[in-house]
PyMOL Python script that loads the backbone (N, CA, C, O; Angstrom):
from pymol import cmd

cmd.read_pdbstr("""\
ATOM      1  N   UNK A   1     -35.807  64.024 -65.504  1.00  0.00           N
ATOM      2  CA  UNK A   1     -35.397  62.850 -64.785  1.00  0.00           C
ATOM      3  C   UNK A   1     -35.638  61.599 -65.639  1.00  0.00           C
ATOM      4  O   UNK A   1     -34.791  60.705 -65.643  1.00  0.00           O
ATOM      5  N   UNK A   2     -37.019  61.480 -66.526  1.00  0.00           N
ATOM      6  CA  UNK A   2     -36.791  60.871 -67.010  1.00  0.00           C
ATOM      7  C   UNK A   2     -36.011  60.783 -68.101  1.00  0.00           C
ATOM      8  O   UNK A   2     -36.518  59.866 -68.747  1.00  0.00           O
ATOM      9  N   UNK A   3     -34.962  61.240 -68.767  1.00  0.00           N
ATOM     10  CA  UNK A   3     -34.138  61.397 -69.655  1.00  0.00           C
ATOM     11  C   UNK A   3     -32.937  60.655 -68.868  1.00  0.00           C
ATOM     12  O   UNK A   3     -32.160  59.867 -69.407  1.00  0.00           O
ATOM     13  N   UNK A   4     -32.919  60.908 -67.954  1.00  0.00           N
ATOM     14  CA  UNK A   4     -31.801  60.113 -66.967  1.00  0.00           C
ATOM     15  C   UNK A   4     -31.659  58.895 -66.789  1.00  0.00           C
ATOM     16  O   UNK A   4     -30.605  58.318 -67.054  1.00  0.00           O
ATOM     17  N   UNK A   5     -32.688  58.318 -66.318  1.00  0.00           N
ATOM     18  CA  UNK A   5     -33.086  57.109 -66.140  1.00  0.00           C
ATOM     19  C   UNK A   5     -32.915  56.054 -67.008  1.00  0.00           C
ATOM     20  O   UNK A   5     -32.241  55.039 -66.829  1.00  0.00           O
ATOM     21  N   UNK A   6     -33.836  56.495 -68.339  1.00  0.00           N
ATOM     22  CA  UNK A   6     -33.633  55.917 -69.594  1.00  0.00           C
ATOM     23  C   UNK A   6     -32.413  55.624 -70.271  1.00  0.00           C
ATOM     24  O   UNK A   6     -32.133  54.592 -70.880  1.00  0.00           O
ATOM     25  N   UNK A   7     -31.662  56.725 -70.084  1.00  0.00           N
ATOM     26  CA  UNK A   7     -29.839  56.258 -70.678  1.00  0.00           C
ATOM     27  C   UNK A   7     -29.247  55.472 -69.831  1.00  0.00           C
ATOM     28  O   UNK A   7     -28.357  54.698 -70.185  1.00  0.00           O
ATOM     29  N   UNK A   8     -29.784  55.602 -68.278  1.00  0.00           N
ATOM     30  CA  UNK A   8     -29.007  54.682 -67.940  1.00  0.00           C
ATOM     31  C   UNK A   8     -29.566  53.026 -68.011  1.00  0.00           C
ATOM     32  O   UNK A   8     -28.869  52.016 -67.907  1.00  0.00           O
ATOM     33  N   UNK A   9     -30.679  53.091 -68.168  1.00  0.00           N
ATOM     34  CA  UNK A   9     -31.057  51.779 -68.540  1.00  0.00           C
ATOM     35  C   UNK A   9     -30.884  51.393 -69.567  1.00  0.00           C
ATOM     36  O   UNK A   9     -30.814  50.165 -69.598  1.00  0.00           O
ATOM     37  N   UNK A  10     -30.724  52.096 -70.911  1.00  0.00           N
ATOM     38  CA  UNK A  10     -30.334  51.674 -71.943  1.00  0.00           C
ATOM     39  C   UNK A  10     -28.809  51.232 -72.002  1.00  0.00           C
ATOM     40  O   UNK A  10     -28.498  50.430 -72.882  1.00  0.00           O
ATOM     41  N   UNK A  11     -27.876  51.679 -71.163  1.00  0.00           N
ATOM     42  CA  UNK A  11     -26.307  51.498 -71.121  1.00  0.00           C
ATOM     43  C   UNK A  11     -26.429  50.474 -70.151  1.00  0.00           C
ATOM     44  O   UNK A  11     -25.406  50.146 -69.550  1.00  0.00           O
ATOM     45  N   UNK A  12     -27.279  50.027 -69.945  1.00  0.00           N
ATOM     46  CA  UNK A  12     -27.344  48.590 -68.149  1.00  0.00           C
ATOM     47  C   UNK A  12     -26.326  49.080 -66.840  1.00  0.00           C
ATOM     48  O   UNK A  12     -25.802  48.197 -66.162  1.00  0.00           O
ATOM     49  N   UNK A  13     -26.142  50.148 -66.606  1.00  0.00           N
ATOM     50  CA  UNK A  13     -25.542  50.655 -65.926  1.00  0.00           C
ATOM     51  C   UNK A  13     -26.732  50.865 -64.360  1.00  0.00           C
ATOM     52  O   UNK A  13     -27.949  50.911 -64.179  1.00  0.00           O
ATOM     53  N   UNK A  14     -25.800  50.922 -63.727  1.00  0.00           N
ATOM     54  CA  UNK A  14     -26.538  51.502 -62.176  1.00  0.00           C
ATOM     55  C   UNK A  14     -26.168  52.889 -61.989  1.00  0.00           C
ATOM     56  O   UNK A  14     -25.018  53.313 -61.869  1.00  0.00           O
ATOM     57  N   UNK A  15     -27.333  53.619 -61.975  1.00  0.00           N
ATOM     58  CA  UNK A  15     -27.776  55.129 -61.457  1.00  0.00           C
ATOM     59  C   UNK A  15     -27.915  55.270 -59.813  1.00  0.00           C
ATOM     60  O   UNK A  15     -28.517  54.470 -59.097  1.00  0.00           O
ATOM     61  N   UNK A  16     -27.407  56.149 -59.488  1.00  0.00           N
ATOM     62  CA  UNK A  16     -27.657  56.537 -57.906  1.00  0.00           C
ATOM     63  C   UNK A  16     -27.568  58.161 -58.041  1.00  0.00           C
ATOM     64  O   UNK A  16     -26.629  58.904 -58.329  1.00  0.00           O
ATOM     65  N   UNK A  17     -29.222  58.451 -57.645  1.00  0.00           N
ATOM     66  CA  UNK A  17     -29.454  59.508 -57.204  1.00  0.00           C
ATOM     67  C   UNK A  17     -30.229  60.116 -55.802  1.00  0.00           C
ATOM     68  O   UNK A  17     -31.378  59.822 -55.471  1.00  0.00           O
ATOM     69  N   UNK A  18     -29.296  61.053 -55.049  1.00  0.00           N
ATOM     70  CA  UNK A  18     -29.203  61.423 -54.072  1.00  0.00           C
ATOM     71  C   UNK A  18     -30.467  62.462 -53.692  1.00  0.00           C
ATOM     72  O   UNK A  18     -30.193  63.528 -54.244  1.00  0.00           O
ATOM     73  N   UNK A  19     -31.566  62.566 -53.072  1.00  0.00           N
ATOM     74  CA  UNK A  19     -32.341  63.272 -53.115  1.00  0.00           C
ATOM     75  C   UNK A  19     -32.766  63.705 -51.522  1.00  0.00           C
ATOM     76  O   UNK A  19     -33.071  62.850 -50.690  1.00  0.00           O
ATOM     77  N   UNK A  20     -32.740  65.089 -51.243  1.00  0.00           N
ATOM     78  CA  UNK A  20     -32.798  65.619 -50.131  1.00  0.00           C
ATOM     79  C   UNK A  20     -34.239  65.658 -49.641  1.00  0.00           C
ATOM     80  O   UNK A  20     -34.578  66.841 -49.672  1.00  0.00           O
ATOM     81  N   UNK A  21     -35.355  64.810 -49.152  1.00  0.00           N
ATOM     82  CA  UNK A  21     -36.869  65.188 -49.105  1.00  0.00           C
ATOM     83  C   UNK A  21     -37.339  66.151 -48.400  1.00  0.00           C
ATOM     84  O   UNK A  21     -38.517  66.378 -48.126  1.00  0.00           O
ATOM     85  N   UNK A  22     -36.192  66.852 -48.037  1.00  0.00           N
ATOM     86  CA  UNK A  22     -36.596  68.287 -47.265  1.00  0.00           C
ATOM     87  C   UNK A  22     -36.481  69.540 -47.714  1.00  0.00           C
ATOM     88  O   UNK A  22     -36.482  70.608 -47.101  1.00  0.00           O
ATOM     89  N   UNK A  23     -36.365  69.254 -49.040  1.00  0.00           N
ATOM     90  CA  UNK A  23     -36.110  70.405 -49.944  1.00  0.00           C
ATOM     91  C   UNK A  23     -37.066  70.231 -50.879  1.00  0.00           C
ATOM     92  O   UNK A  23     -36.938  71.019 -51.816  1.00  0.00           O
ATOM     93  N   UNK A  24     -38.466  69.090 -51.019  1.00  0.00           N
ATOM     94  CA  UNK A  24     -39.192  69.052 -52.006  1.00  0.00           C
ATOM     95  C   UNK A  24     -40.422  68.860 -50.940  1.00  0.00           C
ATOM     96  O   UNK A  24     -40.297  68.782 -49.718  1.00  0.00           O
ATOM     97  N   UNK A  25     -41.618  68.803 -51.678  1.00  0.00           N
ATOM     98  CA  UNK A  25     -42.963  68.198 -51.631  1.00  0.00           C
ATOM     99  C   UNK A  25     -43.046  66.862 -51.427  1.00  0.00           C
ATOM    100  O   UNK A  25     -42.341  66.060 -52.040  1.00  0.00           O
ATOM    101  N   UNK A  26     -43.891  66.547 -50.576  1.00  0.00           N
ATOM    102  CA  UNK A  26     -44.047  64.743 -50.299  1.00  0.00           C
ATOM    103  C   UNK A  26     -44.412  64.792 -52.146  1.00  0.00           C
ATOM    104  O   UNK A  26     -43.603  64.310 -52.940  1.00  0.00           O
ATOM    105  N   UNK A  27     -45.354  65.256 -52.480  1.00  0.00           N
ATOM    106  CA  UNK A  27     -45.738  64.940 -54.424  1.00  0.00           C
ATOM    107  C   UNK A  27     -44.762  64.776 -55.258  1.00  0.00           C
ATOM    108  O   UNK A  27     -44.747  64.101 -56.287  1.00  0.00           O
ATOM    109  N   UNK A  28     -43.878  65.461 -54.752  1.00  0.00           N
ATOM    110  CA  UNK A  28     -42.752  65.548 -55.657  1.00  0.00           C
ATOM    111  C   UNK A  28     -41.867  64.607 -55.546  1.00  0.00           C
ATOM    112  O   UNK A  28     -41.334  64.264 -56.601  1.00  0.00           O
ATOM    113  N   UNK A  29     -41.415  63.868 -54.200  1.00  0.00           N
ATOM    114  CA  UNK A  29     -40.771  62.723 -53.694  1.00  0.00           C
ATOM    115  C   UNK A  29     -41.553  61.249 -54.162  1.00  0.00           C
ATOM    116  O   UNK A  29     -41.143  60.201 -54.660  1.00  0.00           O
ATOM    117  N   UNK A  30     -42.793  61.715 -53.761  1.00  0.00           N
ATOM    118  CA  UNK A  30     -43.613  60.139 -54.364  1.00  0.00           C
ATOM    119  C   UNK A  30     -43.502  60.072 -56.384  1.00  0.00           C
ATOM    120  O   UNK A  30     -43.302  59.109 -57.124  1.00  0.00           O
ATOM    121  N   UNK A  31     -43.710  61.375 -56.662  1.00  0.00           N
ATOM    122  CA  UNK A  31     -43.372  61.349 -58.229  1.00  0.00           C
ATOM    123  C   UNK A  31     -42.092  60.159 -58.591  1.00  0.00           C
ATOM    124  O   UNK A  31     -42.007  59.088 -59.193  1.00  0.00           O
ATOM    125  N   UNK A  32     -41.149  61.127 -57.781  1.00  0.00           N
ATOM    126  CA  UNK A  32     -39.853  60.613 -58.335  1.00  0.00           C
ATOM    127  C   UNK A  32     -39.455  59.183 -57.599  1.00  0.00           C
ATOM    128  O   UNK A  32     -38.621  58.605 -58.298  1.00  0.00           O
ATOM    129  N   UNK A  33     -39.730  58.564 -56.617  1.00  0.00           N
ATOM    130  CA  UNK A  33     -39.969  57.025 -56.128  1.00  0.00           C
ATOM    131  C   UNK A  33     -40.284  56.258 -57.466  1.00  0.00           C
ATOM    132  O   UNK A  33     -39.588  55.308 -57.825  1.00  0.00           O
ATOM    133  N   UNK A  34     -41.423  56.737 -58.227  1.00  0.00           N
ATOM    134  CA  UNK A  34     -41.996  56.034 -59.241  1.00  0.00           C
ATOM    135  C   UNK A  34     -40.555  55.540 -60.042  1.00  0.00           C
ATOM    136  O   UNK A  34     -40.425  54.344 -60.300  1.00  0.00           O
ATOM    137  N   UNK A  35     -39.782  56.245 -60.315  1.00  0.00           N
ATOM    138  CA  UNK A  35     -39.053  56.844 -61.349  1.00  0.00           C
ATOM    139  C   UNK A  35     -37.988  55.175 -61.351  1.00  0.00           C
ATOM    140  O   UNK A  35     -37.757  54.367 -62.251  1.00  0.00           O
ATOM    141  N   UNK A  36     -37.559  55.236 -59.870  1.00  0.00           N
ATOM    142  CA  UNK A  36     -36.572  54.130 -59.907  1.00  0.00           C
ATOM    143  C   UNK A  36     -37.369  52.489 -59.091  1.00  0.00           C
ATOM    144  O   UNK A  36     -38.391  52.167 -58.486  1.00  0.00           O
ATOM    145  N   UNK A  37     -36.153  51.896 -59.569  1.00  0.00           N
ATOM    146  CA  UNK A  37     -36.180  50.065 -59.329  1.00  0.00           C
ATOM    147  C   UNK A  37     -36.031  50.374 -57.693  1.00  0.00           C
ATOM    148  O   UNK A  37     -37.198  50.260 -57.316  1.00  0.00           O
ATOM    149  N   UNK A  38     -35.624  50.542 -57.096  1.00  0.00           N
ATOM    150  CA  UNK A  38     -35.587  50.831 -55.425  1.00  0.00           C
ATOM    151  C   UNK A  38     -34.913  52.228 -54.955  1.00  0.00           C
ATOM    152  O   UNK A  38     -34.424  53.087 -55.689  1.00  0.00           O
ATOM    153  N   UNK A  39     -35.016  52.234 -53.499  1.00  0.00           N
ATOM    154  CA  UNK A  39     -34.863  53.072 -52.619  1.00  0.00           C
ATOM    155  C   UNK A  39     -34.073  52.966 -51.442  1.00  0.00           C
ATOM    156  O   UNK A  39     -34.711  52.663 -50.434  1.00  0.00           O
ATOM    157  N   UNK A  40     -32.484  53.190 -51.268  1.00  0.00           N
ATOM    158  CA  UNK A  40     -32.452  53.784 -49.958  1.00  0.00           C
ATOM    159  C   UNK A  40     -32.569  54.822 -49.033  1.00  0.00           C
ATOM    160  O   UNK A  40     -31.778  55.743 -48.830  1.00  0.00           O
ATOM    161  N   UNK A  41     -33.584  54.593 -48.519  1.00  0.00           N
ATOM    162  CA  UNK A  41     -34.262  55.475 -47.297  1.00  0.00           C
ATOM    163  C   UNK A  41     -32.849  56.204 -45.931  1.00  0.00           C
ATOM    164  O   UNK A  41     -32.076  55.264 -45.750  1.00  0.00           O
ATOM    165  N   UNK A  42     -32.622  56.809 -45.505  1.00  0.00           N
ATOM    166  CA  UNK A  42     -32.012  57.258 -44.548  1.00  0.00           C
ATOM    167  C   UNK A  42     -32.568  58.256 -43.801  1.00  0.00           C
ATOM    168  O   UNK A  42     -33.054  59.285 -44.270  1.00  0.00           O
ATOM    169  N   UNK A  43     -32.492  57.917 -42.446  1.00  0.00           N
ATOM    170  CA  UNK A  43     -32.808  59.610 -41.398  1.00  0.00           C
ATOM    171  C   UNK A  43     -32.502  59.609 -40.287  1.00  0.00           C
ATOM    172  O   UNK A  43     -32.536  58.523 -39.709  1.00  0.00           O
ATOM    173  N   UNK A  44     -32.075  60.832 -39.527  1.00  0.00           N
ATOM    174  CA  UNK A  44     -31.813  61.017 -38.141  1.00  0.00           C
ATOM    175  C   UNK A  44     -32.456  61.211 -37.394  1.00  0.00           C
ATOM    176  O   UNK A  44     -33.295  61.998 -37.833  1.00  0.00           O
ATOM    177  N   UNK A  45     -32.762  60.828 -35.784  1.00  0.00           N
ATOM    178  CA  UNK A  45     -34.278  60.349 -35.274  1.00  0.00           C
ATOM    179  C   UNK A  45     -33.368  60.600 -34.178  1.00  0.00           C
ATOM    180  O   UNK A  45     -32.298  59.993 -34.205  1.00  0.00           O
ATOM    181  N   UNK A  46     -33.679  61.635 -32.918  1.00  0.00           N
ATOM    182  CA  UNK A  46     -32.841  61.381 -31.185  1.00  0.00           C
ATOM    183  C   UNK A  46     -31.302  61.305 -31.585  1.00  0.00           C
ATOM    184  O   UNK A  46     -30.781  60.527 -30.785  1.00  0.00           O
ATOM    185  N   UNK A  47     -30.643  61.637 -32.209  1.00  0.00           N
ATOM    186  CA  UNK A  47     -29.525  61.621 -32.331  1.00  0.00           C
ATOM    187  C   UNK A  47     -28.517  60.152 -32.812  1.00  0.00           C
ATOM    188  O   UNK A  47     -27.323  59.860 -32.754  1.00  0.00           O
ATOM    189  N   UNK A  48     -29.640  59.562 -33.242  1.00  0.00           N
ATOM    190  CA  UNK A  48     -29.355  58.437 -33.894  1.00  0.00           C
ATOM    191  C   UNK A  48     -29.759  58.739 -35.413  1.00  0.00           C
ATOM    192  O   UNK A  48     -30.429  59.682 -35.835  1.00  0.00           O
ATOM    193  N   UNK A  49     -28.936  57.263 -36.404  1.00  0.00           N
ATOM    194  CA  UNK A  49     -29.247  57.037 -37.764  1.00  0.00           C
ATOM    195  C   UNK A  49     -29.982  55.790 -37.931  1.00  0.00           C
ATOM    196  O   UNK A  49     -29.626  54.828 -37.250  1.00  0.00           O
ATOM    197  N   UNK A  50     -30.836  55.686 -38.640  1.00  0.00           N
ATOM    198  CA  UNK A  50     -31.613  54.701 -39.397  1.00  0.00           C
ATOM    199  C   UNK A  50     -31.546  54.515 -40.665  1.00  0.00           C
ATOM    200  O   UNK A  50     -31.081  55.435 -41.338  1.00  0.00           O
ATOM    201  N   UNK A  51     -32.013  53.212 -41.371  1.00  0.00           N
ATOM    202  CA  UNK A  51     -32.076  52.912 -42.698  1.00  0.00           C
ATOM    203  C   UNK A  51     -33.004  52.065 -43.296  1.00  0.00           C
ATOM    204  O   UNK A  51     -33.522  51.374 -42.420  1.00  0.00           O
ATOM    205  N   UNK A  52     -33.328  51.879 -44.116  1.00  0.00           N
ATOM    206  CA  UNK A  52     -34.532  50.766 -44.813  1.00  0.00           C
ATOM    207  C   UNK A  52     -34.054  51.022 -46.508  1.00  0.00           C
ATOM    208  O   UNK A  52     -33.313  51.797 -47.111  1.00  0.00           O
ATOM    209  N   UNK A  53     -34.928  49.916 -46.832  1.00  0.00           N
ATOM    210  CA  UNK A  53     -34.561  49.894 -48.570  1.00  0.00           C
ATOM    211  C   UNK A  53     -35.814  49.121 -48.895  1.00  0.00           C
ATOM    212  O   UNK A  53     -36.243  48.277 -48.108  1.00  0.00           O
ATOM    213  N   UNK A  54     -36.405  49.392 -50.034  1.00  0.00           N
ATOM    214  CA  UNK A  54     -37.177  49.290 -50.332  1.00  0.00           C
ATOM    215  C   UNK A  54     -37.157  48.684 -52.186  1.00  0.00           C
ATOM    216  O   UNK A  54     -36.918  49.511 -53.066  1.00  0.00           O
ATOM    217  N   UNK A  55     -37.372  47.535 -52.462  1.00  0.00           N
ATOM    218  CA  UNK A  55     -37.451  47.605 -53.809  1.00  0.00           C
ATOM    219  C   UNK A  55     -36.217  46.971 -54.680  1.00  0.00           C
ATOM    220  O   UNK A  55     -36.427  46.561 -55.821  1.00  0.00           O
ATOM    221  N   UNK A  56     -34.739  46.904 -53.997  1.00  0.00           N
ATOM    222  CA  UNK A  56     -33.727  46.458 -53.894  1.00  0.00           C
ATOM    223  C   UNK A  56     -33.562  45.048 -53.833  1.00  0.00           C
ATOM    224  O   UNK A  56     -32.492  44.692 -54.326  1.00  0.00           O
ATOM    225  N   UNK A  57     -34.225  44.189 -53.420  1.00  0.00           N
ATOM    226  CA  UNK A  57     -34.305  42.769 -53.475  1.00  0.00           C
ATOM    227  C   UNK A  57     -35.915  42.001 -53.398  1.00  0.00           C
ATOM    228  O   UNK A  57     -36.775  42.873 -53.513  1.00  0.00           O
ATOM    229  N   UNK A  58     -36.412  40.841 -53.263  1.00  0.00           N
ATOM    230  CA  UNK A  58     -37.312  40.190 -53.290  1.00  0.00           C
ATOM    231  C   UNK A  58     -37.788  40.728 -51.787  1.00  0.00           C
ATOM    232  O   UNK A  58     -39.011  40.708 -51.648  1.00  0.00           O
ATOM    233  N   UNK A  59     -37.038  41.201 -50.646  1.00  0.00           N
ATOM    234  CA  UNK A  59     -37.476  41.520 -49.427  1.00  0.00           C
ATOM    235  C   UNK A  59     -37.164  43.164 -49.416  1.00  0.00           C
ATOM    236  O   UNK A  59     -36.209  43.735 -49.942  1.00  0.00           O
ATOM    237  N   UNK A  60     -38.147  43.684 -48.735  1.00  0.00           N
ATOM    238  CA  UNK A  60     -38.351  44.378 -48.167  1.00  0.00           C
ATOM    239  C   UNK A  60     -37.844  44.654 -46.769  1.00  0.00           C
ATOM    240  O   UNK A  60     -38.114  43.807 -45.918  1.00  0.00           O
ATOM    241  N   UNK A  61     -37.057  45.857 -46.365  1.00  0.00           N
ATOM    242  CA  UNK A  61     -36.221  45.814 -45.086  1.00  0.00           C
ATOM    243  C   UNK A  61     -37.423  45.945 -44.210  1.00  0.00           C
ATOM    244  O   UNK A  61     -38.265  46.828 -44.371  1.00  0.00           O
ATOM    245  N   UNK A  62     -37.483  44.843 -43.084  1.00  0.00           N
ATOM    246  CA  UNK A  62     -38.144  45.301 -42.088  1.00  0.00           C
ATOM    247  C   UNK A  62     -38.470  46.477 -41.188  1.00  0.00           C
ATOM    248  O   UNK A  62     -38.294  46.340 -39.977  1.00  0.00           O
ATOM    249  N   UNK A  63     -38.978  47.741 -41.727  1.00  0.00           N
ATOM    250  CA  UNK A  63     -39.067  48.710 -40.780  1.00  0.00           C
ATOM    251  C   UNK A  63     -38.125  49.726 -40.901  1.00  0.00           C
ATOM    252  O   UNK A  63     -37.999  50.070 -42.076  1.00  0.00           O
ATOM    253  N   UNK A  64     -37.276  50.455 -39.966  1.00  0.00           N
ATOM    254  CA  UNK A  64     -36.276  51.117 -39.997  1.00  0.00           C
ATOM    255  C   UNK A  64     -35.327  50.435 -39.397  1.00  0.00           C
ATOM    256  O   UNK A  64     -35.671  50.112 -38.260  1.00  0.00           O
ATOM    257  N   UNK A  65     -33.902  49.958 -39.797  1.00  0.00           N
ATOM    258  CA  UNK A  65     -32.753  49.542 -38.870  1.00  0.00           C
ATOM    259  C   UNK A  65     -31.977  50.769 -37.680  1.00  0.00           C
ATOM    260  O   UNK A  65     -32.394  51.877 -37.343  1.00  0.00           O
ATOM    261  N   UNK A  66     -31.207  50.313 -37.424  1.00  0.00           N
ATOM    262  CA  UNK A  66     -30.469  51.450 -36.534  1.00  0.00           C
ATOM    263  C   UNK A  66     -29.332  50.778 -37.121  1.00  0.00           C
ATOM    264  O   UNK A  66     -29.042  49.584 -37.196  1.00  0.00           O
ATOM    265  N   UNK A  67     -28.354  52.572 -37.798  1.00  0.00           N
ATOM    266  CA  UNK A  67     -27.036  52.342 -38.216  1.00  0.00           C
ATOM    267  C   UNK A  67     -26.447  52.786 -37.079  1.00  0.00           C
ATOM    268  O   UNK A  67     -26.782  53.767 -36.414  1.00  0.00           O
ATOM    269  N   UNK A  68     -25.479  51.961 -36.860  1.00  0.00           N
ATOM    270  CA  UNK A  68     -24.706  52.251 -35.526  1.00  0.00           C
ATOM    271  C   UNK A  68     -22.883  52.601 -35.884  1.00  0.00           C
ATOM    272  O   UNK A  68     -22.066  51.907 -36.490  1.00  0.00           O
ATOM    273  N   UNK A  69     -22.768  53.632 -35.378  1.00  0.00           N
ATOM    274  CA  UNK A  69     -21.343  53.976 -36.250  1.00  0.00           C
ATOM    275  C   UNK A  69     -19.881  53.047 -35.324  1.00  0.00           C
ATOM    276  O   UNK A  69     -19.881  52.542 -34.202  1.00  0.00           O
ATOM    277  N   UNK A  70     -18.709  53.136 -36.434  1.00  0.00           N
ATOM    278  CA  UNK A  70     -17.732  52.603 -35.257  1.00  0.00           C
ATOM    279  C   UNK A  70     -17.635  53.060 -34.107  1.00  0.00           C
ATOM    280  O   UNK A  70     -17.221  52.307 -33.225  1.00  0.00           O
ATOM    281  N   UNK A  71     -17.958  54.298 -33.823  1.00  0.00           N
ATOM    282  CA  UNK A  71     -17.768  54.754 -32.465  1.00  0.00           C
ATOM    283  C   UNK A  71     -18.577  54.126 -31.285  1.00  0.00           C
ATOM    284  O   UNK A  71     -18.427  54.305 -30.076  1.00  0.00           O
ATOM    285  N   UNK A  72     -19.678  53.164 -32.106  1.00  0.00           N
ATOM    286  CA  UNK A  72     -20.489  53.128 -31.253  1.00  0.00           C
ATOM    287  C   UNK A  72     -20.347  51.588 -30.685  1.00  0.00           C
ATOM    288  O   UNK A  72     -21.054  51.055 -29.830  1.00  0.00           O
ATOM    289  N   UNK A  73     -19.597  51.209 -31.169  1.00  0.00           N
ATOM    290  CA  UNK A  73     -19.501  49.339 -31.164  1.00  0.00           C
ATOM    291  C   UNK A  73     -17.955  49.772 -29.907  1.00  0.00           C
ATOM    292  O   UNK A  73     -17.291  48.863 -29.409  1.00  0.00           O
TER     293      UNK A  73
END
""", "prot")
cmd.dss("prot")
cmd.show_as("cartoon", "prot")
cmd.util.cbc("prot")
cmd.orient("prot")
């Protein structure tokens, strides 16, 4: 991973990698957090979606949002 990272910072490019945390170790998820400049967070909670980001701007998302789909507006 880190081989990844590095090329893409060396090319100034933006990396997006998709990572399932239910297929790893919390150790293994906090490892790889280290790895990047921020985080979007996503999860399904009661049959709803949420979101947060972390690291992405000078603020910090308050908490978890609720994504609300077109169907739902």
């Amino acid at each position: 991973m880190h081989v990844f990272t590095r090329r893409i910072k060396a090319a100034g490019a933006l990396g997006i990698f998709v990572v399932d945390s239910g297929c790893m170790t919390d150790q293994t998820i906090a490892t790889l957090k280290q790895l990047f400049d921020g985080i979007i967070e996503i999860k399904e909670e009661n049959d709803k979606n949420y979101i947060r980001t972390v690291g992405l701007s000078s603020q910090t998302t308050p908490g978890w949002l609720n994504m609300r789909s077109r169907e739902d507006t």
